[in-house]
C-alpha positions in Angstrom: -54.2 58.5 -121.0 -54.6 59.8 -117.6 -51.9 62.0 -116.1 -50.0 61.0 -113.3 -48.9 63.9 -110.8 -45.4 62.6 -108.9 -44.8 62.9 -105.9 -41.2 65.0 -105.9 -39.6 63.1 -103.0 -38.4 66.2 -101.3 -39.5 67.8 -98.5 -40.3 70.9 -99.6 -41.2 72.3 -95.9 -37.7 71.2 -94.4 -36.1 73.6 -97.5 -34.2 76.4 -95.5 -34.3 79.5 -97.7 -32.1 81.5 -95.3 -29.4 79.1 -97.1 -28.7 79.2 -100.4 -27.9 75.5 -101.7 -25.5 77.2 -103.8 -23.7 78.3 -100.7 -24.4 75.2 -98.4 -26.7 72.2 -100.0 -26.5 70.4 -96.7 -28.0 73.2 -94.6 -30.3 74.4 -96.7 -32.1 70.9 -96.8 -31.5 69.8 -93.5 -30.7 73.1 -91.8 -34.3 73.9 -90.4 -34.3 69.8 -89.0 -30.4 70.5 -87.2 -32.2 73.9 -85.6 -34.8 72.1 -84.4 -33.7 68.7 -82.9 -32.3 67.3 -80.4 -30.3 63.9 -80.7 -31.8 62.0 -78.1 -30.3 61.2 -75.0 -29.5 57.7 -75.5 -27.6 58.4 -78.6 -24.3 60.2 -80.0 -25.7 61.0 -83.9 -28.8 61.0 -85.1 -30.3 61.5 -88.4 -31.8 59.7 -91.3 -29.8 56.5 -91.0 -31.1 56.0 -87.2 -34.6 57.3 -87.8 -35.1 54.2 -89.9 -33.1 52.4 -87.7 -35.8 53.6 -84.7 -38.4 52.5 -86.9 -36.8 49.0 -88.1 -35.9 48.4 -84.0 -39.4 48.9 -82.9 -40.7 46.3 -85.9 -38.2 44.0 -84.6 -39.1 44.3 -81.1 -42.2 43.5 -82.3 -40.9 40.2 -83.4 -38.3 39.4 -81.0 -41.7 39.9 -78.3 -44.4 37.3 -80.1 -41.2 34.6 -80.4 -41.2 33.8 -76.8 -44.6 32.5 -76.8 -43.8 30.4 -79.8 -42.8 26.0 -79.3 -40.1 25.4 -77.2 -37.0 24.1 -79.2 -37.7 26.1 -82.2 -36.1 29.0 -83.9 -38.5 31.2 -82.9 -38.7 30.4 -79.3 -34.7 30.8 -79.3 -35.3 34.4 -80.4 -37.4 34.9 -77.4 -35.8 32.7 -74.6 -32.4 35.1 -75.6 -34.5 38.5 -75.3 -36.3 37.0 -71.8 -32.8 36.2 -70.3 -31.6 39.7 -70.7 -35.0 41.3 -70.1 -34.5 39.4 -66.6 -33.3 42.4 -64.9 -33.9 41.0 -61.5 -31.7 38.0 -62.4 -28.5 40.2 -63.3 -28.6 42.4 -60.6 -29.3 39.7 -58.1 -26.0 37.9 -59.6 -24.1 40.8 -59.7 -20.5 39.9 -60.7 -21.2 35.5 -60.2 -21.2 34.8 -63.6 -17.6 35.9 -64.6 -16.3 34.5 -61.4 -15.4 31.3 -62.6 -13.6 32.9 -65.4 -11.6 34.9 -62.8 -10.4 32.0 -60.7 -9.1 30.9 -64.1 -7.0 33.4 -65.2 -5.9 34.1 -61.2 -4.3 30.3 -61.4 -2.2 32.0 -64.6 1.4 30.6 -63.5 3.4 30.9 -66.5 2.8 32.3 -70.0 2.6 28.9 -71.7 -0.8 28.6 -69.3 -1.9 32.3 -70.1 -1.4 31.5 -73.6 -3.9 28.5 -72.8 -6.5 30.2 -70.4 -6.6 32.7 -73.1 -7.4 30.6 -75.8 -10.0 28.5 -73.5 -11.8 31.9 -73.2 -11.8 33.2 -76.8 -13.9 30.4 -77.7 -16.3 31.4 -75.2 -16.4 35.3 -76.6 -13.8 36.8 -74.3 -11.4 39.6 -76.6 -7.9 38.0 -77.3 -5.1 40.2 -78.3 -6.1 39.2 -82.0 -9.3 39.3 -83.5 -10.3 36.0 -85.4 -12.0 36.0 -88.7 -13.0 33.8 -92.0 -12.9 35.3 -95.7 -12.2 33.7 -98.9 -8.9 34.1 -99.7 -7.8 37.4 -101.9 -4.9 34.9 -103.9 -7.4 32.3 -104.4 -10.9 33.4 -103.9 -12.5 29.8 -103.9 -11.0 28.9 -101.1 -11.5 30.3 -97.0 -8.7 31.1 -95.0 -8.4 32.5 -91.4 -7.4 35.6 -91.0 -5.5 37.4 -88.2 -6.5 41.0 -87.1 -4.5 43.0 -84.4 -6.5 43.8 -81.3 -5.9 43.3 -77.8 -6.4 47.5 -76.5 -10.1 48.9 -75.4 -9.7 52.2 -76.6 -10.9 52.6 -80.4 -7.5 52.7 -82.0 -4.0 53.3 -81.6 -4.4 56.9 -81.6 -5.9 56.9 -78.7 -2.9 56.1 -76.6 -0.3 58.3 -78.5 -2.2 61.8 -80.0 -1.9 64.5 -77.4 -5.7 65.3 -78.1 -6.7 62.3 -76.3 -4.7 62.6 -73.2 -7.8 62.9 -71.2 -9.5 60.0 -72.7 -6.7 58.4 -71.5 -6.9 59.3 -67.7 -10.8 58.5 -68.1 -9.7 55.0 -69.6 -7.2 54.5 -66.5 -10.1 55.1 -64.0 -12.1 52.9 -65.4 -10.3 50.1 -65.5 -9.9 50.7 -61.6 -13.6 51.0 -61.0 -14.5 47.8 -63.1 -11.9 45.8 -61.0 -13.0 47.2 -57.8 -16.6 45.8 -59.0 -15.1 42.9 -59.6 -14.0 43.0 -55.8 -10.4 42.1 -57.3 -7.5 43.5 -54.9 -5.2 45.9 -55.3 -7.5 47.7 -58.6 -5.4 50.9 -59.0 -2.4 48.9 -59.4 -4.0 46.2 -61.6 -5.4 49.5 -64.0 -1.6 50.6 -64.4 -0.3 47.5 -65.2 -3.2 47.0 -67.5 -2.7 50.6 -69.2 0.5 50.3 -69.3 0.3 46.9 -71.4 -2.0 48.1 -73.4 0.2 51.4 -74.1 2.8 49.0 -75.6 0.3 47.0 -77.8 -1.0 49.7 -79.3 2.6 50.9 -80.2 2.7 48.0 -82.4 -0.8 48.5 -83.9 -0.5 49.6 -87.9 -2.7 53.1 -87.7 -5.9 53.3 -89.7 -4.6 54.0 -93.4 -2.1 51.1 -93.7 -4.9 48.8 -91.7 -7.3 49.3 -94.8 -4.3 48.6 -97.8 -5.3 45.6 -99.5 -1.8 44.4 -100.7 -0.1 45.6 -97.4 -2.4 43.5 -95.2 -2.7 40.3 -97.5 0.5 38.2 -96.3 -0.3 34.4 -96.9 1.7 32.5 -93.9 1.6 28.7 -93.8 1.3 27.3 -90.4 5.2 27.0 -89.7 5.9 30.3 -90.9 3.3 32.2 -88.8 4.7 30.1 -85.6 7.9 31.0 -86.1 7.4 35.0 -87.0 5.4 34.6 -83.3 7.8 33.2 -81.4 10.0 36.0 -81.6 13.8 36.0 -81.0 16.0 34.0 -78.5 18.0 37.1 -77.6 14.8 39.5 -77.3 12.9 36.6 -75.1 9.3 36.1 -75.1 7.2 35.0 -78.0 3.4 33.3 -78.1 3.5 29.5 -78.8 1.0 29.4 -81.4 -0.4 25.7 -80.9 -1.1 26.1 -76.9 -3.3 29.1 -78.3 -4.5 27.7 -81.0 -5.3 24.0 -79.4 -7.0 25.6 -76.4 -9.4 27.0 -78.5 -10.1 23.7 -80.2 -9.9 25.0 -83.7 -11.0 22.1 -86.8 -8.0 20.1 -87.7 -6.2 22.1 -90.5 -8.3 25.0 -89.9 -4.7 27.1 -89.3 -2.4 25.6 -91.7 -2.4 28.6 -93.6 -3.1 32.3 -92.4 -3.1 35.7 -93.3 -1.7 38.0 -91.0 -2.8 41.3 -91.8 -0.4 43.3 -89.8 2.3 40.7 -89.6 4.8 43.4 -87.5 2.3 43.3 -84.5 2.4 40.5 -84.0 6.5 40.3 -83.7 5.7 43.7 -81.6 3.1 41.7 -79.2 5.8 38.1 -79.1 8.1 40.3 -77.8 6.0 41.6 -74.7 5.0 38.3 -73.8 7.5 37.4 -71.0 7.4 35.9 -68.1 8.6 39.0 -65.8 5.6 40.8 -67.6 3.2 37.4 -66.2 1.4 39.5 -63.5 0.6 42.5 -66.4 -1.0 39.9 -68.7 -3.0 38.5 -66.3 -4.7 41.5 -65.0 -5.4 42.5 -68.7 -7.0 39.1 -69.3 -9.2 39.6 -65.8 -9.7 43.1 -67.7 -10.8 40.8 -71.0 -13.2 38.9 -69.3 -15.1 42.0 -67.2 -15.1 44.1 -70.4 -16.4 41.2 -72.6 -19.5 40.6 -69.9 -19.7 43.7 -68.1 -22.6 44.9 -70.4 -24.9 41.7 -69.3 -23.8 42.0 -65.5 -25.4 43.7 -62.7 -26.7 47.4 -63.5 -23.4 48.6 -61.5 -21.4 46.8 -64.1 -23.8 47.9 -67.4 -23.5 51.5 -66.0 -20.2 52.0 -65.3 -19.0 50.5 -68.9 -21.4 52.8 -70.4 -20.1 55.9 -68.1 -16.9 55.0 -70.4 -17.7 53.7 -73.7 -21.1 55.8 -73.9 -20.7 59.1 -71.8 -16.6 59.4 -71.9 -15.7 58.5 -76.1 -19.2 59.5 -77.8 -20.9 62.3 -76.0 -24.5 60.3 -74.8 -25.8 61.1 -71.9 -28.0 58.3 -71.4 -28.0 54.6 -71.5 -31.1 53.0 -74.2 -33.9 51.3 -72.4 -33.0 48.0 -71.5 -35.3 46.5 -74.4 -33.6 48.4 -76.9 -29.8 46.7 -76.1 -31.9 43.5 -75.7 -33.2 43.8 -79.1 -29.7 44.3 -79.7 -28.3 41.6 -78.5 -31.0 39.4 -79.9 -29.9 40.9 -83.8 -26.1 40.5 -82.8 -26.8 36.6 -82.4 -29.9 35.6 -84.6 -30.2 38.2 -86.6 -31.5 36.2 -89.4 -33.8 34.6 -87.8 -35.6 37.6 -86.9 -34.7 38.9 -90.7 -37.1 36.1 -92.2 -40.2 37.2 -90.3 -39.2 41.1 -91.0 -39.0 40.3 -94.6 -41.9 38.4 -94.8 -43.5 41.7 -92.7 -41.9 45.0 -94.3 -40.5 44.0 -97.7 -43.2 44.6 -100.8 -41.9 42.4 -103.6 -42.8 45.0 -105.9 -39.8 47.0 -104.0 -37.3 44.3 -105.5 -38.4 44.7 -108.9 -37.8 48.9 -108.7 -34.6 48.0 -107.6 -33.6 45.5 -110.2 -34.0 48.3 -112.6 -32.5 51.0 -110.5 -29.2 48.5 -110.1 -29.5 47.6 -113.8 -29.5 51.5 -115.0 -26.8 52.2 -112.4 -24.6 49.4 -114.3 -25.4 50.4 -117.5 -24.2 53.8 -116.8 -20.8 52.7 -115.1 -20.1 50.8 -118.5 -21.0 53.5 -120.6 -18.8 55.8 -118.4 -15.9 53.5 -118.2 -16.1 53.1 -121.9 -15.7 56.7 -122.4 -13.1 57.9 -120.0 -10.0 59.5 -121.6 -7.4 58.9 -119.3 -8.0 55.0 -119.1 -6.2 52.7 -122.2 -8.0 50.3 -124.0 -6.2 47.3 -121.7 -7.7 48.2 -118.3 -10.9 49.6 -119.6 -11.4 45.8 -121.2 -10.4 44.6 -117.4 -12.9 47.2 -116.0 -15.7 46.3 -118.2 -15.0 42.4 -117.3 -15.1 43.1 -113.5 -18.5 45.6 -113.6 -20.0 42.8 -116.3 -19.2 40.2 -113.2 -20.8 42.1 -110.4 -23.6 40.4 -108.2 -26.5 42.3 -106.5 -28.2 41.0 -103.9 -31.2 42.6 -102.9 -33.6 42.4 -100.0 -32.9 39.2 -98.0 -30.9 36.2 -98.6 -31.6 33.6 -100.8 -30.7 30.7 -98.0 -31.2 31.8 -94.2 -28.7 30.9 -91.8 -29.6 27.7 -89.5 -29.3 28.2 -85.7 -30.7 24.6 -85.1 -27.0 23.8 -83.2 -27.8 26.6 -81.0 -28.5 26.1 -77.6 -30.9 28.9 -75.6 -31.7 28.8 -71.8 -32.5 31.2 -69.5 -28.8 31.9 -68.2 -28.1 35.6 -70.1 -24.2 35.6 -69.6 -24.4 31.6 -70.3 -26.6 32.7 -73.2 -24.2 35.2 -74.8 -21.2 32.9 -74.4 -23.1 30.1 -76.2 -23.7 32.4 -78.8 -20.4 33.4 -79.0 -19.3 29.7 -79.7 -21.8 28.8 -82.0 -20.3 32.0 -84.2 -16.8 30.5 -83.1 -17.8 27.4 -84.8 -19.7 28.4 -87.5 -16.8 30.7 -88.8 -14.0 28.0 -88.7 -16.1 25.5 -89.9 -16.3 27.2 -93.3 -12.4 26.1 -93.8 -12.3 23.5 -96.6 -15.8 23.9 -97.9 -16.5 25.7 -100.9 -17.0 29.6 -101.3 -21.0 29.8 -100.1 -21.5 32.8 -102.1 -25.7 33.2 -100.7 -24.4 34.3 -97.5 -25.0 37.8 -96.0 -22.8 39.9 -94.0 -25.4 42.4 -92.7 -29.2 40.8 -92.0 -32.4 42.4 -94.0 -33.4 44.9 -91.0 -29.9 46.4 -91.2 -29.9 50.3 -92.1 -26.6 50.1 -94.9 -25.4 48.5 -98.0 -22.3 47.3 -98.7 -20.0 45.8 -101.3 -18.1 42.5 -100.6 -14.7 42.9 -102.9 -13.8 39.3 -102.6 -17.6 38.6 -103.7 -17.3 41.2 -106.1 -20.8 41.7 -105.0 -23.1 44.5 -103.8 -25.8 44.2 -101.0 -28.6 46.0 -100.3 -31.0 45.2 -97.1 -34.6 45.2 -97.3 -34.4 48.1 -94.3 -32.5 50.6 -96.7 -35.2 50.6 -99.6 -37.5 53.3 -98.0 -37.4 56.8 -97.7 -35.6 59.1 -97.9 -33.5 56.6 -99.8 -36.2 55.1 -102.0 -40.2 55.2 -102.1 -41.8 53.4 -105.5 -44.5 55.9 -105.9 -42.0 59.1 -105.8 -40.3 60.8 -109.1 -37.7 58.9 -110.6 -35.0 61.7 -109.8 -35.4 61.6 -106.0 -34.9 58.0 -106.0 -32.0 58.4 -108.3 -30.3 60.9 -106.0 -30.9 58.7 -103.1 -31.0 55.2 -103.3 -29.6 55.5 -106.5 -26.3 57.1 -105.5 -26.0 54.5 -102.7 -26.2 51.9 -105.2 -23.1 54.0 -107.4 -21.6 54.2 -104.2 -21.6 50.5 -103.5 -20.7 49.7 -107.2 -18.0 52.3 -107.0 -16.2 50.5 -103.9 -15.0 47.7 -106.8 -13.0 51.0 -108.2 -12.0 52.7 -105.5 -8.3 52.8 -104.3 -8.4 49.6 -102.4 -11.4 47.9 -104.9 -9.6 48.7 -107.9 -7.0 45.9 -107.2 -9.5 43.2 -106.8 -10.7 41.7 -110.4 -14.2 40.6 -111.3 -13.6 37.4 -109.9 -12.5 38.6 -106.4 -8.8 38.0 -106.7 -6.5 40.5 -105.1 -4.6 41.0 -108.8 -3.0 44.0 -110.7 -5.2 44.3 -113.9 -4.1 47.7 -114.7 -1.5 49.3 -116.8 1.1 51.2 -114.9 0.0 54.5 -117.2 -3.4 53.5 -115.9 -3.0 53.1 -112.3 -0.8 56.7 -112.0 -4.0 58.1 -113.6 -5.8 56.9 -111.4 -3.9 57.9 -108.3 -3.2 61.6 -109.7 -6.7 61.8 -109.1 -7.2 60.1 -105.7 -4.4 62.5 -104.4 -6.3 65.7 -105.9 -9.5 64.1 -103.8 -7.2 63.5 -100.5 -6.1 66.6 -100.8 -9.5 68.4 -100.6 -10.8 66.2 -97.8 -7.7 66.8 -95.7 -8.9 70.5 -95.7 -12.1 70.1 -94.7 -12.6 70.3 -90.9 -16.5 70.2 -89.0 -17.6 73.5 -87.7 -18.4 72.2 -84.7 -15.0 70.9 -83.9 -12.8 73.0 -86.6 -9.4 71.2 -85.0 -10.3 68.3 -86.1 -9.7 67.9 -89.7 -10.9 65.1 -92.0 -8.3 62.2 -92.7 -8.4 62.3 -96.4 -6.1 58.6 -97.0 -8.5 57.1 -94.3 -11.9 58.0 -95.9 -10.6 58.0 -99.5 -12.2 55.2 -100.5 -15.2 55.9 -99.0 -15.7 59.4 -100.9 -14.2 57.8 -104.4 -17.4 56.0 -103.8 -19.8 58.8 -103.4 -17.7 60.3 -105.2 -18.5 58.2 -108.5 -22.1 57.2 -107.3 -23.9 60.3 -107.4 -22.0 61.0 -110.7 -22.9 58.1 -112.3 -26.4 58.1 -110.6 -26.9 60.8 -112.6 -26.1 59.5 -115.4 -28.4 56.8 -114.7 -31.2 58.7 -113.9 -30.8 60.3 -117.5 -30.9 56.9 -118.9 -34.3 56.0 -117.0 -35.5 58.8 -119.0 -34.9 57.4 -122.3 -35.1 60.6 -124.0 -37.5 62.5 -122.4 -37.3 65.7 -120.7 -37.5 65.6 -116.7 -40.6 66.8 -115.9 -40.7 70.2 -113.5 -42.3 69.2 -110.1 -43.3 71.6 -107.3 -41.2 74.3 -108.8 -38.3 72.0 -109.2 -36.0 70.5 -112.4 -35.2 67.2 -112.3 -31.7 68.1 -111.5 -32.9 69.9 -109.0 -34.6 67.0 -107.6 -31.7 64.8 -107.8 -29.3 66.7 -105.8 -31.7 67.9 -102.8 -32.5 64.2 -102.4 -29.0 63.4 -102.0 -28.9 65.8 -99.4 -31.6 65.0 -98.1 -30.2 61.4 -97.6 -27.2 62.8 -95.2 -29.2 63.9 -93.0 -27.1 64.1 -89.4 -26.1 66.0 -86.5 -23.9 64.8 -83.6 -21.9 65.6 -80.2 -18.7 67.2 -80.6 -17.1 63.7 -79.0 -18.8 61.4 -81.8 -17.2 63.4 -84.4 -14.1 63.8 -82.9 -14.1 59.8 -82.5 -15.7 59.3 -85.7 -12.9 61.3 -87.5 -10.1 59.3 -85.6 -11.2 56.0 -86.6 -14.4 55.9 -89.3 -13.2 55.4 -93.1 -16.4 57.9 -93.7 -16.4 61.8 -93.8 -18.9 63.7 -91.7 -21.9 63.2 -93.7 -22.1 67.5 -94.3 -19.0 66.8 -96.5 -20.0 64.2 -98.2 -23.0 66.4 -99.5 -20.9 69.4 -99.6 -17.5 69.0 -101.1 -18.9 66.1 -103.3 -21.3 68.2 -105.1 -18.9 70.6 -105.8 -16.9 68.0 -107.8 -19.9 67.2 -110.3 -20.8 70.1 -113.3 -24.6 68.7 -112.9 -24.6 70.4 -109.6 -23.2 73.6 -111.3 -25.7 73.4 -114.0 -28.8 72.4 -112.0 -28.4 75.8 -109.3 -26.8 77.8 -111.4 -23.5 77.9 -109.4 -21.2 80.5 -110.4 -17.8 81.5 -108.5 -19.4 84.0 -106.3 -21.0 80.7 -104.1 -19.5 79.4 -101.8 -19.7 76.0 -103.1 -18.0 76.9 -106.3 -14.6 74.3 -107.2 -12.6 75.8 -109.8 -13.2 73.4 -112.9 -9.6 72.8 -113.1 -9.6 71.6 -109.7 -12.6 69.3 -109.8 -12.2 65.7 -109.7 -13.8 63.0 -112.1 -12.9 59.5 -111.9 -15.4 57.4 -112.9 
């Protein structure tokens, strides 16, 4: 038998030695790569994610550019009739702000709420923000069925936060300036007092806006509403005045028939808070932030004095980047955004091995095997939820690569009109969406297409997802050593299979019902131990910006997921060996192995206002923790380096947390 030398995934070079991973596993992987580059200047992070994401833009320009000479009327030719009406430079700027004008004159004819309540409801369908955002899910009660569901919106800063925190006070003046410049470019009078009546507005929306933590609270935002109900709870009082009549919205938008008679509203207060703004002597306020609506929603396909000033905001001001991306880039963007399956079929049939799919299928199937032989043996769960447990991880679904059934765009119509385009697009999603109400559960559809860097897992699926894009390295390469791919692609997979446990997960059963399966006992268990993790995160703050500290409630259920994957990775990686000792490769154990790779995986650096705005809003820590403070959570770390209490990265064991 011939012997096979493996390849051990790491990159030995990149290794810093000046750092002890005992002291700091994320710098001494990664540390020599942060030294030495510079996040380009059309981005605010960069790392391993958006290295593949470079690679997986460029294959898809690739695509996107070879469509456009394909038959007219076909999918294909679509793809590359949307691309050439934004690539149209010329065009744009030679229409500057034309193509919202019509909108405009609409919302400047606003004469009464009732009507703003019906312009407004005209122009949602046609991709214009609302003060809600619209959305279709199966229903968390009753998972075989779809129901609309009701998001607050209606501010264009990133959260609430934003308009209260004293931090962001100068965010705030920069927001306020802009929305003067974009109506001056809209050649709308009086723009500096349209902005304040438009901040202003907004100011008191986001005072009704449920922050972050209770926005993510499965029980909290599940509140089932029929049609009546919701009406009602919008209309407000008689003595407070105001309220939205629900049917001139929800008519104007020409919703199916029946589509609303039930609804979850998932922060049912704000929408009392926003009834009770809407009043007529507040008329001229909501029609300058509907004018605002309508320039924010198009501005990025408007003349290149549009497209720059809302990236001097949304790009220079809240992340950091100094420079727009090339024009094909946000095309190729735009083109995903809309058809992004359509494209995903040709990359799969492209950049997908099928021998990739059959690694994974035994990667997923070791990673399972070693969540049930983990929740078989934990000590502080009773016999009653552990049966539950078992039941929901025996009912997961992977998904792997690329859908089973592609999405049909045959209803959608392409010319060579870009803001006419993106509007059409924007109402084929509008009626794709609602027309899922009353049909049954299509459980082959994606939520991210094939060329998408990520994974995710779909609770009311109870499914987990993992794009074709994702399987390469440094996540997974077939021909490496099992323990690199393990620590990798392997934890992401935990990670995604740990979202079904995790604080929010963990209420969801194996048949995607929003239920409590667990024993009271159980569940304080449980949350002893998310509090322990909370805790830890909340001290944790980013060198770069150390008075900013991590939000450990927000991003809980994000690191109880990476928490629990690389754990149980591990444990999966020991069941690929079935018995035999990890070989030693390039000087390194197996252990070894599996925990640079990890790190290796995090790979990131990123401007001081990224993180900032990343730690305000993003349920995920900074990825240096969720190397960092993971590892010290997991004895295999301890064991592998040798990590005593003089390292730095040594967690007393009594402190160390171990759910799953």
């Amino acid at each position: 038998m011939t012997d096979v030398t493996l390849s051990s995934g790491i990159a030995h070079d990149e290794l810093d030695e000046g750092v002890r991973p005992q002291d700091d596993l994320f710098r001494h992987v990664n540390g020599k790569w942060i030294e030495r580059t510079a996040i380009p200047d059309d981005k605010a992070r960069y790392g391993s994610f958006l290295v593949l994401h470079e690679e997986a833009e460029h294959a898809v320009r690739e695509i996107i550019e070879e469509a456009q000479d394909a038959e007219p009327g076909t999918e294909a030719r679509k793809v590359g009739d949307l691309y050439a009406s934004f690539m149209n430079e010329q065009r744009a700027d030679m229409l500057g702000a034309t193509p919202i004008a019509g909108q405009l004159v609409e919302v400047s004819l606003i004469a009464s709420i009732d009507t703003f309540l019906e312009t407004l409801g005209r122009l949602e369908r046609q991709g214009v923000s609302g003060f809600v955002q619209l959305y279709v899910d199966n229903d968390p009660g009753d998972p075989e069925r779809y129901l609309v569901f009701v998001e607050q919106g209606g501010i264009g800063l990133p959260d609430e936060s934003y308009f209260r925190e004293e931090r962001f006070e100068s965010v705030r003046e920069a927001y306020r300036s802009h929305l003067e410049r974009m109506f001056g470019l809209a050649r709308l009078e009086n723009p500096a007092e349209r902005a304040d009546r438009v901040f202003a507005l907004e100011t008191a929306i986001a005072a009704a806006h449920w922050d972050n933590v209770a926005s993510r609270d499965s029980e909290k935002t599940y509140n089932l509403y029929k049609w009546a109900d919701a009406a009602a709870a919008a209309s407000g009082s008689p003595e407070a005045g105001g309220g939205i009549d629900l049917a001139t919205w929800r008519d104007a938008m020409g919703v199916p028939a029946g589509a609303f008679d039930e609804l979850v509203l998932r922060q049912p207060s704000f929408v009392e808070g926003l009834s009770a703004l809407l009043t007529e002597d507040r008329l001229s306020a909501w029609r300058d932030w509907l004018a605002w609506q309508v320039i924010r929603s198009s501005a990025a396909y408007l003349s290149n004095d549009f497209v720059e000033a809302n990236f001097d905001f949304y790009g220079r001001t809240l992340t950091g980047t100094p420079q727009m991306r090339e024009r094909w880039k946000r095309g190729v963007s735009l083109v995903e955004g809309a058809m992004g399956e359509a494209v995903g079929r040709i990359y799969v049939e492209r950049h997908f091995p099928p021998a990739a799919k059959a690694e994974m299928d035994e990667l997923v199937a070791n990673l399972v095997e070693a969540y049930r032989q983990s929740i078989s043996g934990l000590d502080w769960m009773g016999p009653k939820t552990r049966a539950k447990a078992l039941d929901k991880l025996d009912k997961f679904t992977p998904k792997i690569g690329f859908p089973v059934k592609w999405r049909d765009y045959s209803a959608l119509e392409i010319g060579d009109d870009l803001v006419g385009n993106v509007r059409a697009t924007a109402e084929f999603e509008f009626n794709r969406e609602l027309g899922k109400i009353g049909k049954p559960i299509d459980r082959d559809e994606w939520f991210m297409t094939p060329q998408t860097i990520n994974a995710y897992y779909n609770p009311g699926f109870n499914e987990i997802v993992f794009p074709a894009a994702i399987l390469q390295y440094p996540f997974f390469t077939p021909e490496r050593d099992a323990a690199a791919n393990y620590g990798a692609i392997g934890a992401v997979i935990g990670h995604e299979i740990g979202h079904g446990f995790d604080d929010q997960g963990s209420k969801y059963d194996g048949d995607g019902r929003l239920t409590d399966w667990w024993t009271a006992a159980d569940r304080t268990a449980f949350e002893e131990r998310t509090k322990a993790l909370i805790a830890q995160f909340d001290a944790l703050a980013p060198a770069q910006v150390p008075d900013h500290h991590v939000n450990g409630a927000l991003t809980i259920g994000e690191n109880i997921g990476d928490l629990g994957g690389l754990a149980i990775a591990w444990k999966a990686y020991v069941i690929s060996l079935d018995g035999a000792e990890p070989p030693v490769i390039d000087g390194l154990t197996g252990s070894q192995r599996f925990f640079l790779s990890w790190a290796q995986a995090w790979q990131m650096k990123g401007r001081d206002e990224e993180v900032v705005r990343l730690l305000a809003i993003d349920p995920h820590s900074p990825n240096e923790f969720r190397c960092n403070q993971i590892v010290r959570n997991i004895d295999e770390f301890y064991a592998g380096f040798g990590v005593t209490s003089d390292d730095a990265l040594w967690l007393d064991p009594a402190e160390r947390v171990t759910i799953w």
